[in-house]
Each structure stands twice: as structure tokens, then as C-alpha cells.
N, C-alpha and C positions, 0 to 999 in steps of 0.2 A: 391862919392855920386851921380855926374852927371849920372856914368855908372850904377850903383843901381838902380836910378830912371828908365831909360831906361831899363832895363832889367824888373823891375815892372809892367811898362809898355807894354811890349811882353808877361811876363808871370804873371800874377795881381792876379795866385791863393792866394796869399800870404794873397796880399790888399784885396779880395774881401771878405776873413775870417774876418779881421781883420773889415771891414764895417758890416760884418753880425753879426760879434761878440758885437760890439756896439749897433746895432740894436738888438738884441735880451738882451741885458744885461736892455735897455730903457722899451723892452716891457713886458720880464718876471721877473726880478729882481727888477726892482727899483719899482712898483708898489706893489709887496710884503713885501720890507723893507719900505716904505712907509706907508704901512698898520699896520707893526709894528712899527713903531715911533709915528702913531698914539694911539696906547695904553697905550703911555707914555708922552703923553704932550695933556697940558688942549685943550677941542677942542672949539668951535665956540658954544655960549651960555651958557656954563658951567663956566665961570668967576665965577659968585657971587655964586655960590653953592661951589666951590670949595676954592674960596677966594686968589684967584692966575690968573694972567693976562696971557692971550690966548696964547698958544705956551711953558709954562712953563714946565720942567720934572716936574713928577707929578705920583703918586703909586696910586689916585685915581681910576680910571678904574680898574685894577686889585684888588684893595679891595673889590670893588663894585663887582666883577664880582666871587671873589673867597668868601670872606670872608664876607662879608655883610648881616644884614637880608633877604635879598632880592636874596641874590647867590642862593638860593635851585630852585627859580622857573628860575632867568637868565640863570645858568647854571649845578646846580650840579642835579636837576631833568632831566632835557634834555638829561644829558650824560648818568644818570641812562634808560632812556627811548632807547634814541640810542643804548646803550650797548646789554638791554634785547629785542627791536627788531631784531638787528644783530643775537644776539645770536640763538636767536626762528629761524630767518630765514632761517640761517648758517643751523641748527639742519635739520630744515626739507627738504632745499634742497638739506645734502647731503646725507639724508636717500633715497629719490626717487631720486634722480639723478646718486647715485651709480648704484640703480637696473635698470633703464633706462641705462644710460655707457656699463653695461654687456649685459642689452638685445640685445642689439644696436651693440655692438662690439666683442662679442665673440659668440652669441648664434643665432639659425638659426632660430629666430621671426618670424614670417607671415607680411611681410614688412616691410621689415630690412631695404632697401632703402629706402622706403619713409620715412618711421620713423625719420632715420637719421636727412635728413633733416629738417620734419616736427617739431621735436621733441624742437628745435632752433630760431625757429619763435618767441616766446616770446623775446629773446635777439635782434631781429629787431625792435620791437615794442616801443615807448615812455612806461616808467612804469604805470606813471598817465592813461595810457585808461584805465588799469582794475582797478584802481580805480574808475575811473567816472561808468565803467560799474556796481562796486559794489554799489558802493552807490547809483543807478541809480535800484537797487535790493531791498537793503534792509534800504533805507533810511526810518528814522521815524520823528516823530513829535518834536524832540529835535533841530531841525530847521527849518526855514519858507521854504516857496515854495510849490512845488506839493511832494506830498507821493509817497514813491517807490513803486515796484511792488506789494512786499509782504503787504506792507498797502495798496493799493487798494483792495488787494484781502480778506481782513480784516482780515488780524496776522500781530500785530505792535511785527518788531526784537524789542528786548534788547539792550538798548546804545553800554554793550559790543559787540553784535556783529553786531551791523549800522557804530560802530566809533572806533576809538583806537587802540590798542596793537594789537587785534587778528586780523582782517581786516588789517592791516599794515604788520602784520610777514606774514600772507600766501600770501600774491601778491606780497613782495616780495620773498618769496620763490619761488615761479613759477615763477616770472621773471627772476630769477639768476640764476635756477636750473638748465638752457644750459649751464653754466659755465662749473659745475661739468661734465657734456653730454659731451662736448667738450675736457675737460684739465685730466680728468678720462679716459675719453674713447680712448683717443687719445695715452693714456699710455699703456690700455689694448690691443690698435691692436698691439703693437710694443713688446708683453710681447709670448716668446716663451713657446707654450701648449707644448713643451715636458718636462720640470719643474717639471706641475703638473703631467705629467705619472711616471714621475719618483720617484716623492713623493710615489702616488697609490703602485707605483709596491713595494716600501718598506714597504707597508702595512699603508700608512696615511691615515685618514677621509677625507670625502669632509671641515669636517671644521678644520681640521689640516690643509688642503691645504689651506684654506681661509685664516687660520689666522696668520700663520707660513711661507707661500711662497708669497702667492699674494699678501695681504696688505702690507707687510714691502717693497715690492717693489714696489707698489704703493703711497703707502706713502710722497713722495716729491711733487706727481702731485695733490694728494688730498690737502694735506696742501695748496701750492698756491692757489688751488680753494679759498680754503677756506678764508686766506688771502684777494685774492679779490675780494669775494663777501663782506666782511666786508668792506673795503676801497671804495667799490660802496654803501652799504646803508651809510656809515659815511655821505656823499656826497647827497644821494637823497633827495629831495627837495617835488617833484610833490604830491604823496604819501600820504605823510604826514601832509601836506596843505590840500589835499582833505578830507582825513578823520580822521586828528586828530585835525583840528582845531573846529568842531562843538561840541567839549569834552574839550579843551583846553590840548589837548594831546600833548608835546611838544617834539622835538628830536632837536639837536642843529643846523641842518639845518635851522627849523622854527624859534628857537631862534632868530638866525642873524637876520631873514628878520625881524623877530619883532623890532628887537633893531635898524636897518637901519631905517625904516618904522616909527619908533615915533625920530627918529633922535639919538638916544645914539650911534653916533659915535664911542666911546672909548671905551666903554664898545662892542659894533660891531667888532671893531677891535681885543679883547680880544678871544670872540670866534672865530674869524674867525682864529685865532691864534692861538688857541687848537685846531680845526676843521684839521686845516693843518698840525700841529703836530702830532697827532694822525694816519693822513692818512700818512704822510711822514714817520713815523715810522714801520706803517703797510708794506708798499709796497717794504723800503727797509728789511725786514724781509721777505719779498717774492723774492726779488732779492738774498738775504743769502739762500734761501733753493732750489733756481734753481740752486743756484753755487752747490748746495751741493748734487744734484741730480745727478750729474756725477757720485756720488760714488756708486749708485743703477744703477749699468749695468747688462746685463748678458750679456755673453760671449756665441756668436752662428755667424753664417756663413750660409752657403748655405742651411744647413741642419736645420735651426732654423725652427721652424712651426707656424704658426695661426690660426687651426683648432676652429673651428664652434662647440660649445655643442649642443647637438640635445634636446630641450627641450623636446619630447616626447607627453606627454598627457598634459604635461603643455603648450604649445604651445599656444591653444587657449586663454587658464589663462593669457599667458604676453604679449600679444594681445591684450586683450581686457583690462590690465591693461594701457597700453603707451596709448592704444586710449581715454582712461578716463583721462589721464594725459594730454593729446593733445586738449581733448572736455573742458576741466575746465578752461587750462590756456591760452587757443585760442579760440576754436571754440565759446564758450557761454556768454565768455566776449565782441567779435566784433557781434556777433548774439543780444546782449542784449541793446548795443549802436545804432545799427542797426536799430532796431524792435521800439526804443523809441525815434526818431527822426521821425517814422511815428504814433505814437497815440495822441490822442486830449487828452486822462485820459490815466495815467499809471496803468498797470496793468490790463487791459481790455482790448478780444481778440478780441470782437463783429466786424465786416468787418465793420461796419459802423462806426467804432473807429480811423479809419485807415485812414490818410491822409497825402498825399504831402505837405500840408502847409509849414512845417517848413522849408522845401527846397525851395520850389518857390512860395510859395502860397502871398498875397500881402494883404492890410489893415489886418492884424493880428490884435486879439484883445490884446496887449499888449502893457506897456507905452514907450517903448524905438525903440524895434525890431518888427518895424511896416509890415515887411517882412521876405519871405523864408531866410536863410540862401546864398544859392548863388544870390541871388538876392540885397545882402546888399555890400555897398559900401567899409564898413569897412573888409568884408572878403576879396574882391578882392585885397585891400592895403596892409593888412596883410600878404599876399599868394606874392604880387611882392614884400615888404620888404622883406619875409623871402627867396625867389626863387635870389635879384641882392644881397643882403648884404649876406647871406652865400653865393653863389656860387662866390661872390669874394673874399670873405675871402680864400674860401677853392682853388679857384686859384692861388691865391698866394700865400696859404700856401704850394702849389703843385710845385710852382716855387722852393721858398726859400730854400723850402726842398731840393728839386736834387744840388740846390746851398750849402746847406749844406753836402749834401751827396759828392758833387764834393772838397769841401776845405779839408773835414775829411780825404777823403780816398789819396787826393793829396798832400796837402802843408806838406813840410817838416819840419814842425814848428811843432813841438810833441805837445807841451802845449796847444797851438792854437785848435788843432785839439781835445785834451781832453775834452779843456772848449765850444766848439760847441758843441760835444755830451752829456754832461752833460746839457747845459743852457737849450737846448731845450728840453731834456728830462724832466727837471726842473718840468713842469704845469700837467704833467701824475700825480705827488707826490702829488699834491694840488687838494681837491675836487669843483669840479664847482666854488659854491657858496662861496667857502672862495675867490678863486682868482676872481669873478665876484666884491666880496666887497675890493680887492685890487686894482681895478681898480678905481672902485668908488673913494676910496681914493686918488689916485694920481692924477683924470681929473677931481675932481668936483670943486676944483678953479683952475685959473689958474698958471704956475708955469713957470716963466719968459717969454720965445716967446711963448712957446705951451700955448694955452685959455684954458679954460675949454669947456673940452669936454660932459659933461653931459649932456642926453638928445639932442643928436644930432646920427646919424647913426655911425660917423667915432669911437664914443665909442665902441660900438658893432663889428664894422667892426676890429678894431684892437684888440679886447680883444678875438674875435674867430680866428683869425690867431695866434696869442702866444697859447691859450688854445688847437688847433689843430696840434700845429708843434712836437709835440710827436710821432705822426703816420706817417704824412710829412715826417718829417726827415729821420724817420728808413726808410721808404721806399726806399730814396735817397739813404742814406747810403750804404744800403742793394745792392741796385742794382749798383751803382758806383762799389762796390767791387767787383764786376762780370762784370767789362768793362775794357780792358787790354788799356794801355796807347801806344797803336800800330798804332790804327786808326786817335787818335790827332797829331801822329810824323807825322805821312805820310801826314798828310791836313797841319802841320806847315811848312816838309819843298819844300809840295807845292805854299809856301807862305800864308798862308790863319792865321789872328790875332786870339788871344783868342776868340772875340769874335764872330767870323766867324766857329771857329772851336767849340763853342757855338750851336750855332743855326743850322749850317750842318750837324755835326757829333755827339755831344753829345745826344743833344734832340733825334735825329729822332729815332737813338737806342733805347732810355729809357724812348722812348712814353707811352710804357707801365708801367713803374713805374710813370711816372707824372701821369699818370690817375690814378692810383692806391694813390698815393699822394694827387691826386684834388677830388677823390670820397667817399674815408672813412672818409676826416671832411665834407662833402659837408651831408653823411650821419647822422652821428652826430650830425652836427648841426641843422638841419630841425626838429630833435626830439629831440634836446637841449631844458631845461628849465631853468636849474639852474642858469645860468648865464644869459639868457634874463632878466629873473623876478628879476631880481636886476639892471638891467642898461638899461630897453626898457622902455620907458615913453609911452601915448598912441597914440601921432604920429609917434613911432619908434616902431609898434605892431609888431611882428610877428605872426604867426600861434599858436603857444604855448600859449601867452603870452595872445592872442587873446580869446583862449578861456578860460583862466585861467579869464579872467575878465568875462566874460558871467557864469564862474561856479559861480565868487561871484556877480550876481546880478540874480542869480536863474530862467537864462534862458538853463534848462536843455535838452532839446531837441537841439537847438540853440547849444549850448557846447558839446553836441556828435557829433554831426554832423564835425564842426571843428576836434576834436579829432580825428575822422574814416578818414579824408584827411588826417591830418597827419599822422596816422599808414599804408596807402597806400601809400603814398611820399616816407615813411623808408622803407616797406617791397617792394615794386617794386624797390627803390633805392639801396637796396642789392643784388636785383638779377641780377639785370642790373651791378654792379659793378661785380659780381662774376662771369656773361659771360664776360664782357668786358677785366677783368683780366684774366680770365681761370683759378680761384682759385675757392675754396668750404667751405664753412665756417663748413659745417657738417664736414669734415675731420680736426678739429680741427684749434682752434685762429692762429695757426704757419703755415697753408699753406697760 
């Protein structure tokens, strides 16, 4: 045992698994079975309703939640709501994101490169700007505040289209519809045009070819689209808060916060439990159809082609359609946040309408926000909470991860190495806000030495490092597997310890993966909501969070304003990751 230790000791990949294994098992496991225990025993104020003393197993919560008069609006409407937004949204982003995929990847467009890129920008952005921007459009009188544009300009929209289902399905279709851009199009470059001559030359239609050669073999990279774009609105929060709560438009996202937000813990727990089943289900169903995508090869070499279709006279036509697609779900949504953080009255063009106020102007006439927007104290707090709490989150999820990446691909402990890549893959299956209120559940009293962590920064600070080591890890992973164990021999038996041969050898290599590790949650989280707005109190504000409270106290200018920093923060903080890596997110999720 003495010689065991010692040898551990020299070489501690063993140990250092087995620590991160713990450590990870604390911060993504137990906080989720924790979440589900709470749906089965009575919580804290429920005694006399229940008639059973606090802690007890208990089928309450889940009658309540399933079977109850009350289940239609807890949860059986909301899933109906989520279901037919998904559905809608599914439909329409992969009707244009198909024909954007082909414009973009087979056909010789009129700014095929820029497009590319351009086309993508929505998947940088937080989803809530173009909601604020909508509603910031077509808000009407069915709530207080100032009237949107189109009621300044006197045509009050229709509830349905101020609030609800249809406003919900098309923003997130434009938001998701880079999905389809990306994991479609990424198929189409790899898809050899001598296929379709060969079809031609035996006499097939252009839609014999469509429907008989191309789809079936696109087919695995569609469905995943598909897949997770549903598993991402399961999950979205921002959206739906903006413009379905002034209808009382419910998706099970909103659910929770309501059930957290009046305290029904148990019943919180329940959804947040179907929330994460449903996503857990979905996404391994995407993981079964990439396995299964192997079988959709073709079979080509040197001789394989990816010829360009010459659009012809259409040219102009899908040009000027990707640029209407580019103007609606980019340009006119930041154009309209924009324009309405300088007018005194919305919807009025007049130059003498037009003022700086809201950025720096001072004695405002308003009862809270007596000031411009960067002039206010609370933005600058919110801006250094969100800038030291993620970026150290997303530090250490950048460490952990190459730490993970170095146990996986090293220790000779098979099991070991399985349940590392699995735990941390773990919180990818779970949508924001379900694992934001499993958190809740485990830090909001204390639980032997650990205190409760509620409403304190370290809540936050640890619930984005588990929710971020998804991407962390693969990184690690990723990259460890491509560093040959040649370079560690040679510094070991120059004498130099694990942990010398750590910090000399390992890192310096795989700077570029630590960065790539430190940057995509550091991105993520800056235009994270779901999980602030359930665990940031309002001396732990972020950026999000910050202005999510200024949309419900109907400082509307004030709340764009916030909103356009943070869609600047993500979209300059992806391009900066994509030079700094040397990767393109236009050439598809996988480079």
C-alpha cells in the first residue's frame, strides 16, 4: 500500500479523476436528485395543507401537478403551449433554413461568403433582444407603459399579434433557424454533385433528385437540427416572459418561475422534472440518430465533387431573399432597440424627438431611473457581476475541463474515465431553468457544513461552471486526444513531477484549447438568462437579469439599452473567440 501511495503520488492521474469525479458528482448530480426528492416529500409551509409533517414521502406535488383541478393551467396547458410553439417554430425554421443551407452551400448566391456568415448572427445574439425589439414594435394597450411604435403611429396590433403564440413561434424561428444553416448546410458541402448527374443522366427530375437522392441523405443532419431546436425552446425562458406573460401565455419554462416565484416548491420541482425529462429524452434521440448517420455515407475519393449550381436569372431572386431573411432577424430588430432608446415618444420620427437622455442624460423625469442608462450605478454593478462571476466561472470551467480532458483520455481506469465523460456531459441533457431550480433546491438551506448558498454570488458562480462543463470538457477531451504521451515521458524522466509537467508541458500546448474551453461558456453565459433569473437576487444582478427587471417596471428605453450591450458582449465575443481559436462557426457547430 506504502508503494501504491507513492507511485499515486508520481503519477496522481488516477487521484485527480477520482477528486473531479466527486466534485462533479456534488455539483451536477446531487443537486438534481435533490430536486427530485423534493417532489416527493412535503416541503416547508405545506404541513397543514397537506396534513403530514415537513420531510414526509408524499404523492401530493405530483397530483397537484398531474391530476388536480388546477394541473390544466400548472402544467398540462404549458406543455400544450410549448409543444405547438416548438412545433410552429421547428416548421418554419426548417422551411427557410433549408433554402438558405442550399443557397449558402451549393449555389453561386451573390454573397455566398458573407451570407454565410451573416446568415448566423442570430445564433450569437440572447433570444429575448428580439423580443424586446418586438414588443418595443407592436406593443398595445393590453399593458401599462408607453405604446409601441405602431400605436404611436395610431394602428393598435391585435393581442394575437402584440402577445402570444405567434410572436413567440416566429423569433424563435429566426433564432434557431442557423441551426438548420449550420448542421443542413454543413451536410450539403460534404454531399458529392456527381450523385445528382448521375441520377440526370438516367433521365431523373430536379425533384426526383430532391426527393429520392438528396433528402434521404440528408436526413440524419436535418432531424438533429430538428431535435435541437426543440430541446433549446423546451428550455427558453427570455421569450416567453417578454411576450407571453401580458396574455397569460404560459410554456413550462414560465410555469416553473411562477411556481418557484409564489414558493410551490414541490410542485417547481415536478415541472422542472418533466422539463428535464423531456429534454433528456429529446437530445438522447439526437445522440441515436448521429450514431445512425454513419449509415448515410457515400462512397467517393479524390474524384468526389462539390460543384456550385448556377442560379441563373434567379440569382438576384435568392439574394434578395437571404438579405430579407438577414434584415428581419438582424438588421431591424437591433435597428429598432436602437432607434427607441433615443425617442422621448415611441413611434415618432420628428429630429426633435430624438434624444440622448436615456444614455446619459441626468434628473430624468422618472420615479426610479433618475438617469441615462450608463450613468446609473446599478448598470455598472451589473456589467462587473456579470464580466468577474462568469469569466470565473468560465475559467475554471476551462481549467477543469483540460483536467477532465487529461483523466479521460489518460487513467487506466476504464469506468473512471466513462463516468467523467458522461457526468459532465450530464447538464448539455438538462434545459437551463430546470437545472437553475435544482440548484435552488439543494443551496437554499443549508446541508450539513455547506450553508445555504442563496442569494449570494458563489450560487451563481458554481451553478455556471457544472451548466458550462459540457463544452469545457469536449474541448479538453478533444484536444488531450491529439497530444501523444512523448512530450510528458521526456520532462518525467527529466525529473520534472505531475505537476511541473502540468503547467510546462501540458498547458502550454493546449493554450489553445483552454481558451477555446474559457471562451464558449464565458460566451454563453454573458447572454445566459435562464439560470440567472432563477438564482440572481438583486444584489447578484447581472446584465440579463438587470434588464429583465427594468422590462417589468416599464422602463423601456432604459431595457433596450441593456439589452444592445449585451447582444455586443456575445456577438464581438464570438468573433473574438473564432479569431482567437482559428475556428468559423459559418462552417458549421463541428469546426
Amino acid at each position: 500500500m506504502r508503494y501504491s501511495f507513492k507511485i499515486s503520488l508520481r503519477e496522481p492521474t488516477t487521484l485527480v479523476g477520482i477528486l473531479t469525479a466527486l466534485l462533479f458528482t456534488y455539483l451536477i448530480l446531487v443537486p438534481i436528485i435533490s430536486m427530485l426528492m423534493d417532489a416527493g416529500r412535503v416541503q416547508f409551509g405545506d404541513e397543514r395543507r397537506i396534513g403530514m409533517d415537513m420531510g414526509q414521502l408524499t404523492l401530493y406535488y405530483l397530483n397537484r401537478t398531474f391530476l388536480s383541478p388546477i394541473s390544466s393551467d400548472l402544467f398540462w396547458q404549458p406543455l400544450f403551449n410549448t409543444l405547438s410553439v416548438s412545433a410552429g417554430a421547428i416548421t418554419v425554421s426548417v422551411f427557410i433554413g433549408s433554402i438558405l443551407a442550399w443557397l449558402v452551400s451549393r449555389t453561386n448566391l451573390l454573397g455566398r461568403r458573407w451570407f454565410a456568415t451573416a446568415l448566423i448572427v442570430p445564433y450569437m445574439l440572447p433570444a429575448w433582444t428580439f423580443a424586446l425589439a418586438w414588443t418595443t414594435l407592436f406593443k398595445n394597450r393590453t399593458v401599462g407603459g408607453q405604446p409601441g411604435w405602431l400605436e404611436g403611429m395610431g394602428f393598435t396590433p391585435p393581442d394575437w399579434l402584440a402577445y402570444g403564440q405567434v410572436p413567440i413561434t416566429i423569433i424563435l424561428a429566426l433564432h434557431y433557424t442557423p441551426f438548420i444553416i449550420l448542421l443542413f448546410g454543413s451536410a450539403l458541402r460534404r454531399f458529392d454533385s456527381q450523385l445528382e448527374d448521375s441520377a440526370r443522366i438516367l433521365g431523373a427530375k430536379p425533384r426526383q433528385v430532391a426527393w429520392q437522392i438528396i433528402l434521404p441523405l440528408m436526413r440524419p443532419a436535418l432531424i438533429s437540427a430538428i431535435v435541437l431546436i426543440f430541446a433549446k425552446c423546451l428550455g427558453e425562458f427570455g421569450v416567453a416572459y417578454v411576450l407571453g406573460l401580458p396574455v397569460k401565455f404560459d410554456v413550462l419554462a414560465t410555469s416553473l418561475y411562477r411556481n418557484i416565484a409564489s414558493r410551490q416548491t414541490g410542485v417547481a420541482a415536478v415541472v422542472a422534472g418533466s422539463i428535464m425529462l423531456i429534454g433528456m429524452i429529446s437530445l438522447l434521440i439526437d445522440a441515436y440518430l448521429v450514431k445512425e448517420a454513419r449509415r448515410f455515407v457515400t462512397i467517393g475519393s479524390k474524384g468526389s465533387m462539390n460543384r456550385l449550381t448556377d442560379l441563373g436569372k434567379y440569382k438576384l431572386l435568392a439574394s434578395g431573399f437571404a438579405g430579407l431573411i438577414f434584415l428581419l432577424s438582424v438588421g431591424m430588430p437591433i435597428l429598432t432597440l436602437a432607434l427607441s432608446t433615443l425617442m422621448k415618444v415611441p413611434g415618432q420620427f420628428n429630429f426633435s424627438n430624438f434624444t440622448l437622455d436615456y444614455w446619459i442624460g441626468t434628473n430624468l423625469d422618472t420615479v426610479a431611473l433618475r438617469t441615462g442608462i450608463l450613468l446609473t450605478p446599478d448598470l455598472w454593478n451589473a456589467a462587473w457581476n456579470t464580466l468577474w462571476i462568469v469569466g470565473l466561472a468560465s475559467l475554471t470551467s476551462g481549467v477543469l475541463g483540460l483536467l477532465v480532458g487529461y483523466v479521460v483520455v489518460r487513467t487506466p481506469v476504464r469506468p473512471l474515465s466513462i463516468f467523467l465523460r458522461q457526468i459532465t456531459f450530464l447538464p448539455y441533457l438538462v434545459p437551463g431553468i430546470a437545472f437553475a431550480a435544482a440548484y435552488l433546491s439543494l443551496f437554499a438551506v443549508q446541508r450539513g457544513p455547506i450553508p445555504a448558498l442563496y442569494g449570494t454570488v458563489f450560487i451563481l458562480i458554481l451553478a455556471l461552471i457544472a451548466d458550462q462543463m459540457p463544452y469545457a470538457s469536449r474541448a479538453g477531451i478533444s484536444a488531450m486526444m491529439q497530444l501523444g504521451k512523448e512530450p510528458e515521458e521526456a520532462a518525467q524522466i527529466a525529473g520534472a513531477g505531475w505537476l511541473r509537467r502540468m503547467m510546462t508541458v501540458v498547458i502550454p500546448i493546449q493554450k489553445g484549447s483552454l481558451v477555446t474551453g474559457v471562451l464558449l461558456p464565458f460566451i454563453s453565459g454573458i447572454k445566459g438568462l435562464s439560470l440567472f433569473v432563477i438564482l440572481a437576487v438583486p444584489s447578484t444582478d447581472v446584465l440579463t437579469t438587470y434588464s429583465l427587471r427594468l422590462v417589468d417596471y416599464h422602463y423601456t428605453q432604459a431595457a433596450n439599452a441593456v439589452v444592445l450591450i449585451v447582444a455586443g458582449l456575445a456577438y464581438f465575443g464570438t468573433l473574438a473567440a473564432q479569431k482567437l481559436t482559428k475556428t468559423n462557426l459559418a462552417e458549421g457547430l463541428g469546426g
